[in-house]
DSSP file (Angstrom, degrees, kcal/mol; ACC not computed):
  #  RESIDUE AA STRUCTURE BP1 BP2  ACC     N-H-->O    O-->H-N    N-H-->O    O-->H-N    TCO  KAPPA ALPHA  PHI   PSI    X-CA   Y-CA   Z-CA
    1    1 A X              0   0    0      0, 0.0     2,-0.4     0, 0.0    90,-0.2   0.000 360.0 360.0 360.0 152.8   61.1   75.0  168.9
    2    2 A X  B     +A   90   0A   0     88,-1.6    88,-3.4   140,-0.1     2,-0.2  -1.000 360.0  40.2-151.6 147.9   62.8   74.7  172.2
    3    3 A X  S    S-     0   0    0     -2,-0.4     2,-0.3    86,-0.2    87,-0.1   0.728  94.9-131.4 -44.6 167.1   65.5   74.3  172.7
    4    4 A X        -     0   0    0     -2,-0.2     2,-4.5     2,-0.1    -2,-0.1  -0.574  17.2-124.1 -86.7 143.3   66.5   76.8  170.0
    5    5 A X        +     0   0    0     -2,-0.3     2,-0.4    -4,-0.1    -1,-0.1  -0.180  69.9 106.2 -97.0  85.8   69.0   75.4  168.1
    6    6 A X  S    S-     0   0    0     -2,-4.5    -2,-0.1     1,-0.1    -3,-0.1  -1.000  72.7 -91.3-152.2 152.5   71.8   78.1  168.4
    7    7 A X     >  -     0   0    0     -2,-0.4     4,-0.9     1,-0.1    -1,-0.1   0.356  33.8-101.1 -81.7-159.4   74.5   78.0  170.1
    8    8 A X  H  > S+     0   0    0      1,-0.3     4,-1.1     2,-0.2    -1,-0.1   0.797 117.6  53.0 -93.1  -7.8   75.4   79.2  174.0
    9    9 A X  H  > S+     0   0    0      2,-0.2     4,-2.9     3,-0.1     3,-0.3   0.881 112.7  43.6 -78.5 -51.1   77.0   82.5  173.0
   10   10 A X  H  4 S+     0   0    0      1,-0.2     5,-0.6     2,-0.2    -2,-0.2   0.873 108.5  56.9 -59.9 -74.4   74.1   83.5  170.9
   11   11 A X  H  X S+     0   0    0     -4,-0.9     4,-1.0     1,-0.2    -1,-0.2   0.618 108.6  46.1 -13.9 -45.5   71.9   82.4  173.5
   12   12 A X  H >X S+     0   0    0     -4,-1.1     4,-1.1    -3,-0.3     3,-1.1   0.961 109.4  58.2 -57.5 -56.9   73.8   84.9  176.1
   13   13 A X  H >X S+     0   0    0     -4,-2.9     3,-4.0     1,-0.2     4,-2.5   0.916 109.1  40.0 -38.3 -71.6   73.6   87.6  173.6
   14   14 A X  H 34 S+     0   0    0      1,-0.3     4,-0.5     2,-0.2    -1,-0.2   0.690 112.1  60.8 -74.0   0.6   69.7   87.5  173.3
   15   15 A X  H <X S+     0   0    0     -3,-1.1     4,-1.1    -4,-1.0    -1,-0.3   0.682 104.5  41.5 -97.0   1.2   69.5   87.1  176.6
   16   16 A X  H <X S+     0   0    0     -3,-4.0     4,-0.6    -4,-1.1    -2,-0.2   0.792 113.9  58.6 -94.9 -26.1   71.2   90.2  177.5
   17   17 A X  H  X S+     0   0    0     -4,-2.5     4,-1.1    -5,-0.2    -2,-0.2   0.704 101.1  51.8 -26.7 -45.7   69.2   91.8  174.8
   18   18 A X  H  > S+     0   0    0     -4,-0.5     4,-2.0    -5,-0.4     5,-0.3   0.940 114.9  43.3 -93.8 -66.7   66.3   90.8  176.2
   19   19 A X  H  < S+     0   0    0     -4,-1.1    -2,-0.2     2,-0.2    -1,-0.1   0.523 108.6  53.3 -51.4 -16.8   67.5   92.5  179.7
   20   20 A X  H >X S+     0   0    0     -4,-0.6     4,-3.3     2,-0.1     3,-2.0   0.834 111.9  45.2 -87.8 -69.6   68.9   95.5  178.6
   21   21 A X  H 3X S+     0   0    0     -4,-1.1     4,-2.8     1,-0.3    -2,-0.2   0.859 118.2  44.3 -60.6 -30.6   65.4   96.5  176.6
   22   22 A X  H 3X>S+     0   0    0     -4,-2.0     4,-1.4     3,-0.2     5,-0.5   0.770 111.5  54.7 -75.1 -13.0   62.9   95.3  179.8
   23   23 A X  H <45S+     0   0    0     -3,-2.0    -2,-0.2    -5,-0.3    -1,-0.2   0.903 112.2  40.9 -79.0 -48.3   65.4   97.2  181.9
   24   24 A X  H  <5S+     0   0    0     -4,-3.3    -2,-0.2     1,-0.1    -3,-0.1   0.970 119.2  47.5 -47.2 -76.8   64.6  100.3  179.5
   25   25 A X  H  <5S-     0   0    0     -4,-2.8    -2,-0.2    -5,-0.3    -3,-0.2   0.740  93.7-145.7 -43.4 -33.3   61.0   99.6  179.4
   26   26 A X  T  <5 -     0   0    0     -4,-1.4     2,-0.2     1,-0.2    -3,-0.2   0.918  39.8-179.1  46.5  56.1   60.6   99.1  183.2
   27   27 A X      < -     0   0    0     -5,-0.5     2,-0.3    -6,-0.1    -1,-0.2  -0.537  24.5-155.5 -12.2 115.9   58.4   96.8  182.1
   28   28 A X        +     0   0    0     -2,-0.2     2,-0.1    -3,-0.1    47,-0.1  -0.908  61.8  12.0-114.3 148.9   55.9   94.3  184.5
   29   29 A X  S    S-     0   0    0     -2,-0.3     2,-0.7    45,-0.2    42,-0.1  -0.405 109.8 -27.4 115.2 176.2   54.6   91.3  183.5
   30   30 A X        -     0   0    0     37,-0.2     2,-0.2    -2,-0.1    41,-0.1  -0.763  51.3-176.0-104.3 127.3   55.5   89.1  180.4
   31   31 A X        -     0   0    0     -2,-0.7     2,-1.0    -4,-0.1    19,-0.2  -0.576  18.1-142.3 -92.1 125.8   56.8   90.9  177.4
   32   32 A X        -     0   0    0     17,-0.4     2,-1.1    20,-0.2    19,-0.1  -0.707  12.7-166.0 -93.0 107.5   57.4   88.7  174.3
   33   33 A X        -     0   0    0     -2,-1.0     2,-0.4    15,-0.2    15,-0.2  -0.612   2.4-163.3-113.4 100.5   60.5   89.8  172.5
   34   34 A X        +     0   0    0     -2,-1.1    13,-1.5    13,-0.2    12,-0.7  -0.430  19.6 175.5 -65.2 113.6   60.7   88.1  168.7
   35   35 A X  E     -D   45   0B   0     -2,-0.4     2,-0.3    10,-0.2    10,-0.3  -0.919  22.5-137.2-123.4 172.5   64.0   88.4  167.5
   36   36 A X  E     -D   44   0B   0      8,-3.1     2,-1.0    -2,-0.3     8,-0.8  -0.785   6.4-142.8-113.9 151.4   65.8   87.3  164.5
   37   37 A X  E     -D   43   0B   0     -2,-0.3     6,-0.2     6,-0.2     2,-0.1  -0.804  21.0-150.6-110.1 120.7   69.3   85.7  164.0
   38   38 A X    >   -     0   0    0      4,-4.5     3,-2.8    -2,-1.0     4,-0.1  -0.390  28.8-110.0 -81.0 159.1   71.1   86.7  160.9
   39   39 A X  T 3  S+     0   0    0      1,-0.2    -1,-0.1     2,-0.1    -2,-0.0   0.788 117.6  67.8 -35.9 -41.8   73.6   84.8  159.0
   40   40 A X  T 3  S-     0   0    0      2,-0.0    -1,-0.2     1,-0.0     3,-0.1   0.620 118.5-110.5 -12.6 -54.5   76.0   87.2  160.3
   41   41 A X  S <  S+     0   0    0     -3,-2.8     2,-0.2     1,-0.3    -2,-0.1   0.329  75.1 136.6 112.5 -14.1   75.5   85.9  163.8
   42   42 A X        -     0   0    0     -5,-0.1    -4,-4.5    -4,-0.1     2,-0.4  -0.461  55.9-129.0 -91.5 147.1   73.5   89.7  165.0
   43   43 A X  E     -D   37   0B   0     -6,-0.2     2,-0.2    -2,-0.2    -6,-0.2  -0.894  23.8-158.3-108.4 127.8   70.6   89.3  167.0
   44   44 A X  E     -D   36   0B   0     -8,-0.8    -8,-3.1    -2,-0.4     2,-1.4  -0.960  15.9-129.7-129.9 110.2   67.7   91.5  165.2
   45   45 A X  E     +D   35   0B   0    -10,-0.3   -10,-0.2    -2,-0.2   -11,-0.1  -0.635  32.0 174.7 -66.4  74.5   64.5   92.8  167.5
   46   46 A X        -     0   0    0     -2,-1.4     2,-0.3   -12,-0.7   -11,-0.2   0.961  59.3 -11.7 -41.6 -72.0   61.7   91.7  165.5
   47   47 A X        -     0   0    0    -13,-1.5     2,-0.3   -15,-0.1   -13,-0.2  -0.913  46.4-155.2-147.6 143.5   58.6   92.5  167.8
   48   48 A X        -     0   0    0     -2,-0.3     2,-0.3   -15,-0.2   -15,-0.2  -0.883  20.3-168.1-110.2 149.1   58.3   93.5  171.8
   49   49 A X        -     0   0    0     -2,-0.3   -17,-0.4     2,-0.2     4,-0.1  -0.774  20.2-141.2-124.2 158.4   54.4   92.2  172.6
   50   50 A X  S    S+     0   0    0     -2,-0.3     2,-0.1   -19,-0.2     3,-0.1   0.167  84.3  51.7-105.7 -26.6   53.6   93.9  176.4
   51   51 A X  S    S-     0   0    0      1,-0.3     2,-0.3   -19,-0.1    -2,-0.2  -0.188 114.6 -58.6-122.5-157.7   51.7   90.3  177.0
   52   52 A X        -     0   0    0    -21,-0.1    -1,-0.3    -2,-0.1     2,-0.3  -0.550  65.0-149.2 -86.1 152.5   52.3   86.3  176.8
   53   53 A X        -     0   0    0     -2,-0.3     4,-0.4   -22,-0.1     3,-0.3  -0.784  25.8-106.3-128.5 150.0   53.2   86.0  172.8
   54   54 A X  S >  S+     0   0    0     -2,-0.3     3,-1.2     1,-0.2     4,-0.2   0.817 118.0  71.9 -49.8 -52.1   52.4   83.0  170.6
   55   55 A X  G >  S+     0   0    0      1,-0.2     3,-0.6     2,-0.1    -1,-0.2   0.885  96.3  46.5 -25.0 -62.4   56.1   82.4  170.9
   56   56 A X  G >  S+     0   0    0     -3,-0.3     3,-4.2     1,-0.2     4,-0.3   0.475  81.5 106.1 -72.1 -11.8   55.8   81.4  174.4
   57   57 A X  G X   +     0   0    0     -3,-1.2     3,-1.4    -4,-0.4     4,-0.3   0.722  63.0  71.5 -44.2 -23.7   52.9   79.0  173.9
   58   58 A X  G <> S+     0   0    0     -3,-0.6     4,-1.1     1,-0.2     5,-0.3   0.556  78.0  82.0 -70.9 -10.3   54.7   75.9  174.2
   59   59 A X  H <>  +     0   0    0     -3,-4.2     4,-1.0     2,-0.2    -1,-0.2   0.684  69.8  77.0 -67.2 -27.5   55.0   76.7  177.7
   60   60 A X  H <4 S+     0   0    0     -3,-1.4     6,-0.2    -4,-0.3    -1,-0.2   0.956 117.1  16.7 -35.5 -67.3   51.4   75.3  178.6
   61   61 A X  H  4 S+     0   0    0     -4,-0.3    -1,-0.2     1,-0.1    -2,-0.2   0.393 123.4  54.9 -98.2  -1.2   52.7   71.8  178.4
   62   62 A X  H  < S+     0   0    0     -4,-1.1    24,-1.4     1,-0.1     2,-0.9   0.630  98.6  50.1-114.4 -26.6   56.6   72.0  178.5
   63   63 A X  B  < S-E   85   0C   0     -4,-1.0    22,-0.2    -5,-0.3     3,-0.2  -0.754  77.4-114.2-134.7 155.5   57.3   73.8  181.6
   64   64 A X  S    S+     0   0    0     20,-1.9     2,-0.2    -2,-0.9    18,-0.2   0.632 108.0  22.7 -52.4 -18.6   56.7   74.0  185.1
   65   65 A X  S    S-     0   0    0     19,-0.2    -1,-0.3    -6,-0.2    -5,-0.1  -0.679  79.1-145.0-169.6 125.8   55.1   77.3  184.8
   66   66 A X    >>  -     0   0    0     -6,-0.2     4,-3.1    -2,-0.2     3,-0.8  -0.272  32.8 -99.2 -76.7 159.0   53.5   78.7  181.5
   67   67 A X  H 3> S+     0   0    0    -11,-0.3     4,-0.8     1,-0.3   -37,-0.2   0.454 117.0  52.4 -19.5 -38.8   53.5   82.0  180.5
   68   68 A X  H 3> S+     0   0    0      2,-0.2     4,-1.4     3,-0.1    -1,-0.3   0.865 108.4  51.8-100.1 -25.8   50.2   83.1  181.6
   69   69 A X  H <> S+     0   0    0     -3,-0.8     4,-2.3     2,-0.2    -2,-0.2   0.846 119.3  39.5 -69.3 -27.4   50.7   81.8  185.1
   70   70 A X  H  X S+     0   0    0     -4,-3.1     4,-0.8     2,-0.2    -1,-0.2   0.856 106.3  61.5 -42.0 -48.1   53.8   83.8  185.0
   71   71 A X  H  X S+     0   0    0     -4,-0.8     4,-1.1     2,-0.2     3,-0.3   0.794 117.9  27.3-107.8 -60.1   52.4   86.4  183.3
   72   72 A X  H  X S+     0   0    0     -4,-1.4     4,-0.6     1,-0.2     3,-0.4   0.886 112.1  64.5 -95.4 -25.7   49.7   87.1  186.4
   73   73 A X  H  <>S+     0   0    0     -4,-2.3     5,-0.7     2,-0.2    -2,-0.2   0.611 105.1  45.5 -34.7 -37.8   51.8   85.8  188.8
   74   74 A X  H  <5S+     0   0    0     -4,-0.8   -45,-0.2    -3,-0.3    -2,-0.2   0.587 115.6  47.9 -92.3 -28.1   54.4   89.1  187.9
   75   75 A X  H  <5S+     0   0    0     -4,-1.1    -2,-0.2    -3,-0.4    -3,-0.1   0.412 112.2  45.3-114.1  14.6   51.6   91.6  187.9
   76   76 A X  T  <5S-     0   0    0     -4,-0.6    -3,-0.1     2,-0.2    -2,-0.1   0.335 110.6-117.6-129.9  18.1   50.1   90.7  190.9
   77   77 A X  T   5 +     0   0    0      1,-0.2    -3,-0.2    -5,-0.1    -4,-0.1   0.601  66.3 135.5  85.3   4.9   53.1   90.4  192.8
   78   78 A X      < -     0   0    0     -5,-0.7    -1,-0.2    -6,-0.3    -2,-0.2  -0.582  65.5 -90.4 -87.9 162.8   53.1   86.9  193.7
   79   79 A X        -     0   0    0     -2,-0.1    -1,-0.1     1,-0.1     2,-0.1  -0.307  52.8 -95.4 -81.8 170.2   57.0   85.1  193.1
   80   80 A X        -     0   0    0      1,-0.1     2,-0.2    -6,-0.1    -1,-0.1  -0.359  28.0-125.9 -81.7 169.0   57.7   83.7  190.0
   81   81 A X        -     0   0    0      1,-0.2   -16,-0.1   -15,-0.1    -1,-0.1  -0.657  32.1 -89.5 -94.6 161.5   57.4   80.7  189.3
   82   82 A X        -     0   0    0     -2,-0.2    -1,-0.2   -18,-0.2   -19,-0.0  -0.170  26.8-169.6 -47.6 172.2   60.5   78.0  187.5
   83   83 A X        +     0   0    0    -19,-0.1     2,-0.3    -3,-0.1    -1,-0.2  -0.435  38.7 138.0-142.4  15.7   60.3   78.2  183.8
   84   84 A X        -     0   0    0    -21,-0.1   -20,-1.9     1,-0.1   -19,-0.2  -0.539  64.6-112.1 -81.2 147.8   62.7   75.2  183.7
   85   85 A X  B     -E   63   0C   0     -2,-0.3   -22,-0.2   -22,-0.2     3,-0.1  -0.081  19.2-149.8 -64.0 155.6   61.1   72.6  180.6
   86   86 A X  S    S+     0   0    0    -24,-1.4     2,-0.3     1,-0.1   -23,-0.1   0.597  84.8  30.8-114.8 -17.9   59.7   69.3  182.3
   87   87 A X  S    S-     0   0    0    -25,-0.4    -1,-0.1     1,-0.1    54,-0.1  -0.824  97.1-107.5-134.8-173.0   60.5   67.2  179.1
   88   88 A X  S    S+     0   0    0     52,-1.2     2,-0.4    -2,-0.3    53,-0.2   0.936  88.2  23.9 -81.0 -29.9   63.4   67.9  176.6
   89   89 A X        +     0   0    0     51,-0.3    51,-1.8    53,-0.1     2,-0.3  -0.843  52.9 177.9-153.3 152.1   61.8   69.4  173.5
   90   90 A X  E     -AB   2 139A   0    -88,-3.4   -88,-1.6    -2,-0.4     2,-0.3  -0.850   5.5-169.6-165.3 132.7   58.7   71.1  172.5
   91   91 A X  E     - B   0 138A   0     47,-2.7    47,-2.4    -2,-0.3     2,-0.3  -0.919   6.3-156.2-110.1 139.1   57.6   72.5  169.2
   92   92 A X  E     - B   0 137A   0     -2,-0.3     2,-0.3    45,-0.2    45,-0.2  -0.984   7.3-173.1-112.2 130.0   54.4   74.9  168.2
   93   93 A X  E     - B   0 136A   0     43,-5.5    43,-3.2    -2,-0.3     2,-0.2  -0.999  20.4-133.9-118.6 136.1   52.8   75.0  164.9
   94   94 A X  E     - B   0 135A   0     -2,-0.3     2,-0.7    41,-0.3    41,-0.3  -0.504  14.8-134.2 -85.9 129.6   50.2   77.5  164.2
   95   95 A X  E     - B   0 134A   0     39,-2.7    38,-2.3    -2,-0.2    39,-1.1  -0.888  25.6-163.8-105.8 117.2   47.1   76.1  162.4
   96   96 A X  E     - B   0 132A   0     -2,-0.7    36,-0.2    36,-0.3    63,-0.2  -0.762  28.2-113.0-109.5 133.0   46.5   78.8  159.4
   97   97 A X  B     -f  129   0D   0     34,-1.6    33,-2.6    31,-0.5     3,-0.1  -0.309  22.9-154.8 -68.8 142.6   43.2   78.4  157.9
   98   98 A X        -     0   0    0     61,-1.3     2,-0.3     1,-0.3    31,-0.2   0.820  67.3  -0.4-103.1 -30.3   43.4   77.1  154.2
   99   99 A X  S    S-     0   0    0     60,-1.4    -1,-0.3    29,-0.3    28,-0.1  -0.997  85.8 -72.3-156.0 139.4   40.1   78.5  152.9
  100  100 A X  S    S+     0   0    0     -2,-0.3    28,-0.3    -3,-0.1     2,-0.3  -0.047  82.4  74.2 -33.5 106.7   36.9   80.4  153.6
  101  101 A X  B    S-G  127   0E   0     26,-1.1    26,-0.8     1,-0.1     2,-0.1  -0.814  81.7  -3.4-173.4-134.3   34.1   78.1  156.0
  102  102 A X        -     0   0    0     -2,-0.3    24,-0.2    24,-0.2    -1,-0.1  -0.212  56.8-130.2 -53.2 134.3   33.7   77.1  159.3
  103  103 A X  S    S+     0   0    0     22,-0.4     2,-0.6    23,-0.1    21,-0.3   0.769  80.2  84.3 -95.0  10.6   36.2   77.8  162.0
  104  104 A X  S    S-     0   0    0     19,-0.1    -2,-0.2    21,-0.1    -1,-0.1  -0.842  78.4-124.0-112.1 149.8   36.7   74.4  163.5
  105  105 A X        -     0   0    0     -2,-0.6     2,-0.3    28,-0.1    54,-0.1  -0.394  18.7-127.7 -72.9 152.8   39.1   72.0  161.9
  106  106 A X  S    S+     0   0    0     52,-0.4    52,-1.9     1,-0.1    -1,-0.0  -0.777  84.8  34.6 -71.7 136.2   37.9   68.8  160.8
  107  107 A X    >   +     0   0    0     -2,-0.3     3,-2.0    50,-0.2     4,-0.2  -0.139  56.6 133.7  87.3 -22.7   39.9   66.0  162.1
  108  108 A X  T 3>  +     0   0    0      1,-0.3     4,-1.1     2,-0.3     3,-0.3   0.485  69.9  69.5 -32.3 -34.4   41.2   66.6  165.6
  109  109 A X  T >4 S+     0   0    0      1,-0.2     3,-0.8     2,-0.2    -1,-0.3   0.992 111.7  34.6 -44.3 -54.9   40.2   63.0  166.8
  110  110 A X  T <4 S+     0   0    0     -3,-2.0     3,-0.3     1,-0.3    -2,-0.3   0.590 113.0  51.3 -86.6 -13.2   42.8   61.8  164.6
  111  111 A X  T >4 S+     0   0    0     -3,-0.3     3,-0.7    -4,-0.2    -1,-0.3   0.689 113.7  58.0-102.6 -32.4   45.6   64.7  164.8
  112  112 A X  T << S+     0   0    0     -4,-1.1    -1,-0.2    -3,-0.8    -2,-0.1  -0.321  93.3  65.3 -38.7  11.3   44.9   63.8  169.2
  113  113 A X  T 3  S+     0   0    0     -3,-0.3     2,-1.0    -2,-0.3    -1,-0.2   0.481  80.3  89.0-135.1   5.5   45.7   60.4  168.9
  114  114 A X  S X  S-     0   0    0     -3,-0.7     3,-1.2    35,-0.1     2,-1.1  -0.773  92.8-101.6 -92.1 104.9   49.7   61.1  167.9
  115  115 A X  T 3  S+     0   0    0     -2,-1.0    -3,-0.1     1,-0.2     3,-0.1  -0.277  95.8  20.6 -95.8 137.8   51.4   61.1  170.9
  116  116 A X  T 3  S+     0   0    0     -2,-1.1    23,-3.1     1,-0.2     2,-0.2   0.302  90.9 135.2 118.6   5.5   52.5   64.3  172.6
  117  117 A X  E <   +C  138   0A   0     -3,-1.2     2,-0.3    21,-0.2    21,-0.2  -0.614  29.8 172.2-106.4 143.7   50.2   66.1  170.9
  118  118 A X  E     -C  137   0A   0     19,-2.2    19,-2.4    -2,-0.2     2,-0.2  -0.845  14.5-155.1-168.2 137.1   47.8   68.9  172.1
  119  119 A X  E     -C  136   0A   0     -2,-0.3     2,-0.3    17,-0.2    17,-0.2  -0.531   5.2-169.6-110.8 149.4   45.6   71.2  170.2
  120  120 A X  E     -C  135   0A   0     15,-1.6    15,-1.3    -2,-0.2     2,-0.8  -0.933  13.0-165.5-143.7 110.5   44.4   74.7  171.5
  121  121 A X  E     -C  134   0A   0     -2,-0.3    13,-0.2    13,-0.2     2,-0.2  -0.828  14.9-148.5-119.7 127.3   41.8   75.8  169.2
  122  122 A X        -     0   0    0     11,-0.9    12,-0.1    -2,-0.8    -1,-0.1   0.488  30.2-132.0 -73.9   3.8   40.9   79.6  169.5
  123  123 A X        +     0   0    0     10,-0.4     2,-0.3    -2,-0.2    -1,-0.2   0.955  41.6 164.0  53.9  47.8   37.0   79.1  168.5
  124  124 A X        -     0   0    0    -21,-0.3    -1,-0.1     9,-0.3     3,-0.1  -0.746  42.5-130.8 -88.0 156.1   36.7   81.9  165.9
  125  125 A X  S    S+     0   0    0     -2,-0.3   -22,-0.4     1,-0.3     2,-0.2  -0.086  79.4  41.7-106.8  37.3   33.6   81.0  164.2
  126  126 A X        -     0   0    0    -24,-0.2    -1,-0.3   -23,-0.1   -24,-0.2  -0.456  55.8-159.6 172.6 158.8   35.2   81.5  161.0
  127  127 A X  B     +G  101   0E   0    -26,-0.8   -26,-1.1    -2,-0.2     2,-0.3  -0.308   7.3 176.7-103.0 177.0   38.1   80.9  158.9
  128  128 A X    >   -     0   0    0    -28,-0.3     3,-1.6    -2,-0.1   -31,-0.5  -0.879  59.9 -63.5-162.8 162.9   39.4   82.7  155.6
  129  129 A X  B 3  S+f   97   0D   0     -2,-0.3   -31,-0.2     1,-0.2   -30,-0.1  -0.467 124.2   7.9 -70.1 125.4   43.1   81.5  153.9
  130  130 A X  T 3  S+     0   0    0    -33,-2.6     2,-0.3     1,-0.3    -1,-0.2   0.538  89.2 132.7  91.8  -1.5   45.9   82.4  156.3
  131  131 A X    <   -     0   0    0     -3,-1.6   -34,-1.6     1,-0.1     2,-1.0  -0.644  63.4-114.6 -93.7 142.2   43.7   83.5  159.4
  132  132 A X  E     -B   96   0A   0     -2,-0.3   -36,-0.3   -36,-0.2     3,-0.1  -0.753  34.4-179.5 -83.2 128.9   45.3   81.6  162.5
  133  133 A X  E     -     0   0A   0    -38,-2.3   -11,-0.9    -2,-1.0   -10,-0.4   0.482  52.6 -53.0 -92.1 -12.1   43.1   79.4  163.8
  134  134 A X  E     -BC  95 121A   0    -39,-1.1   -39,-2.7   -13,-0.2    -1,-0.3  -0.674  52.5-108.9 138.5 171.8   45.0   77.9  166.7
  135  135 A X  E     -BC  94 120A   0    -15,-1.3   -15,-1.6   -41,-0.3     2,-0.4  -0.865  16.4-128.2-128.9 145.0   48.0   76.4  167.3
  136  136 A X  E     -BC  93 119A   0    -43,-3.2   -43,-5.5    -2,-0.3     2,-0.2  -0.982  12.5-152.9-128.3 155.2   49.5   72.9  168.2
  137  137 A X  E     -BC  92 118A   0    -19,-2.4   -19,-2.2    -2,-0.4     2,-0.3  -0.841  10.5-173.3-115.2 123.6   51.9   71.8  171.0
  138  138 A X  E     -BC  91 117A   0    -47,-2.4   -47,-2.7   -21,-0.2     2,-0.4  -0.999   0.8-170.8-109.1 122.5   54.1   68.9  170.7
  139  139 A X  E     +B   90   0A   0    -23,-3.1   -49,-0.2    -2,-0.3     2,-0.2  -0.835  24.0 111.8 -89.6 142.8   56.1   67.6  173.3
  140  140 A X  S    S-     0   0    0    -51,-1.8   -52,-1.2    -2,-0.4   -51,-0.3  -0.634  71.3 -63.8-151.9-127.1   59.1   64.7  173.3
  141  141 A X  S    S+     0   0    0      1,-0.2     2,-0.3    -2,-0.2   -51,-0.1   0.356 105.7  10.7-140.8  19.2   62.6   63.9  173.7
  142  142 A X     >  -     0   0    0      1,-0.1     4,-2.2     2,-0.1    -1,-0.2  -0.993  68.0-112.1-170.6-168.0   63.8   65.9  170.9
  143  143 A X  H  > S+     0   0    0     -2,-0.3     4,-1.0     2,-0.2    -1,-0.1   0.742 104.7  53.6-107.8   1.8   63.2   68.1  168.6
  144  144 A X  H >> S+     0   0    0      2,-0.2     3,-1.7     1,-0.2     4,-0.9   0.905 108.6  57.7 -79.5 -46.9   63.2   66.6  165.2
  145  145 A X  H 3> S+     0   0    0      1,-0.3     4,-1.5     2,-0.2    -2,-0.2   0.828 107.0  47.3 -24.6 -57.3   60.7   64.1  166.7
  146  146 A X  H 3X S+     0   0    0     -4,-2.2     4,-1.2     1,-0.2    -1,-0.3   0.609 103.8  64.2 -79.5  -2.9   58.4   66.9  167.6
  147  147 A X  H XX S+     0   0    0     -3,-1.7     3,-1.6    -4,-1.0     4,-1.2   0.990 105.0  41.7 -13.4-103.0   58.9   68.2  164.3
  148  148 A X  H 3X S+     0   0    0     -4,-0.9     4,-3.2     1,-0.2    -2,-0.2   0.607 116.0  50.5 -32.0 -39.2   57.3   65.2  162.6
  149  149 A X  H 3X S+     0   0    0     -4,-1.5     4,-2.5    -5,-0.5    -1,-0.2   0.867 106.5  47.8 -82.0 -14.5   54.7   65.0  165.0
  150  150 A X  H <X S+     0   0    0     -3,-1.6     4,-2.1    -4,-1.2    -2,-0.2   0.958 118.7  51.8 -72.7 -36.2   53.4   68.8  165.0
  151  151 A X  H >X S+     0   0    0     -4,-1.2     4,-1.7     2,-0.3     3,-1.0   0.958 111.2  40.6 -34.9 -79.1   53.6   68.0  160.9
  152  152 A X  H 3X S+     0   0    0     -4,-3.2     4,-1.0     1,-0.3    -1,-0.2   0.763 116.5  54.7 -56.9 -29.0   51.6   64.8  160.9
  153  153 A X  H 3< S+     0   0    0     -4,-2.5     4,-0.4    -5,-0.2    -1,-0.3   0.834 108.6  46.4 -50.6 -48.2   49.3   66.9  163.6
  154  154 A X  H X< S+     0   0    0     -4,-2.1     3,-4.2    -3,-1.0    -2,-0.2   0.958 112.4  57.4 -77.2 -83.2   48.8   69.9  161.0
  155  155 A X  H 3< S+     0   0    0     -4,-1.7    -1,-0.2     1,-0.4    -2,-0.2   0.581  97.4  55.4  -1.8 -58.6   48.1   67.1  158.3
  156  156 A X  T 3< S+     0   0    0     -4,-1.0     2,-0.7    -5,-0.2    -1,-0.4   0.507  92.2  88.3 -87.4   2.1   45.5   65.6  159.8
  157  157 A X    <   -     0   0    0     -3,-4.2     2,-1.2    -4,-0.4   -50,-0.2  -0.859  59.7-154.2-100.4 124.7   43.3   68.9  160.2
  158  158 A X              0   0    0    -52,-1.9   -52,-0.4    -2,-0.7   -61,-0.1  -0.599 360.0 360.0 -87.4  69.4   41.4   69.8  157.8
  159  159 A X              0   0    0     -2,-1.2   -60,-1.4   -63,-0.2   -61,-1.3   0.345 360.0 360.0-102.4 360.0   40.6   74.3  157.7
């Protein structure tokens, strides 16, 4: 969900977090780096990915320049581009396969017709319980909204 709902101190934290460890790495490109926030308040380094992350996916539709245009944009030397959001809120939910069969969802007309909604479905030609299958992007003007819609979106597909 974006924004994240933590407050502007954490936010500094994981973003010096974030700088310190690509600064180690000498990293190029975009790196996704999952962290966790503990009750505590400590910022926990979950995962570094070397590429565009699932994390960052929301970026297709929310911001002025996604991840993967970043993402080649950084290794091939061209300047970056803004990252600043173009609407207020965006949520991704990953569509997890329920059961062995076919790998495209049933329903998508009808999960497509809620609006703000937009499916990216990865074309595996088949699913098993738990396999991600693709993800939906909801955009809005907050975040519970897109909440409800990435929900009623997940609902209406049938894996």
């Amino acid at each position: 969900m974006v924004p994240a709902k933590i407050s502007q101190k954490t936010e500094k934290k994981a973003k010096e977090i974030a700088k310190k460890t690509m600064e180690f790495l000498k990293g190029a490109g975009v790196f996704g780096i999952e962290m966790f926030l503990t009750k505590d308040d400590e910022i926990l380094i979950n995962e570094i990915a070397p590429r565009v992350h699932n994390s960052g996916h929301y970026s297709i539709e929310a911001t002025v320049t996604s991840q993967f245009e970043q993402h080649i944009r950084a290794i091939t030397g061209l300047p970056l581009g803004s990252t600043e959001m173009i609407i207020h809120s965006a949520v991704m939910k990953n569509i997890l396969a329920t059961k062995d069969g076919p790998g495209m969802p049933k329903g998508i007309s009808q999960a497509l017709m809620i609006p703000g909604v937009s499916l990216h479905i990865y074309g595996k030609r088949d699913s098993r319980p738990e396999r991600k299958m693709g993800h939906i992007t909801v955009i809005g003007n907050n975040v519970t909204e897109c909440f409800k819609k990435a929900n009623l979106a997940r609902k209406a597909l049938i894996i």
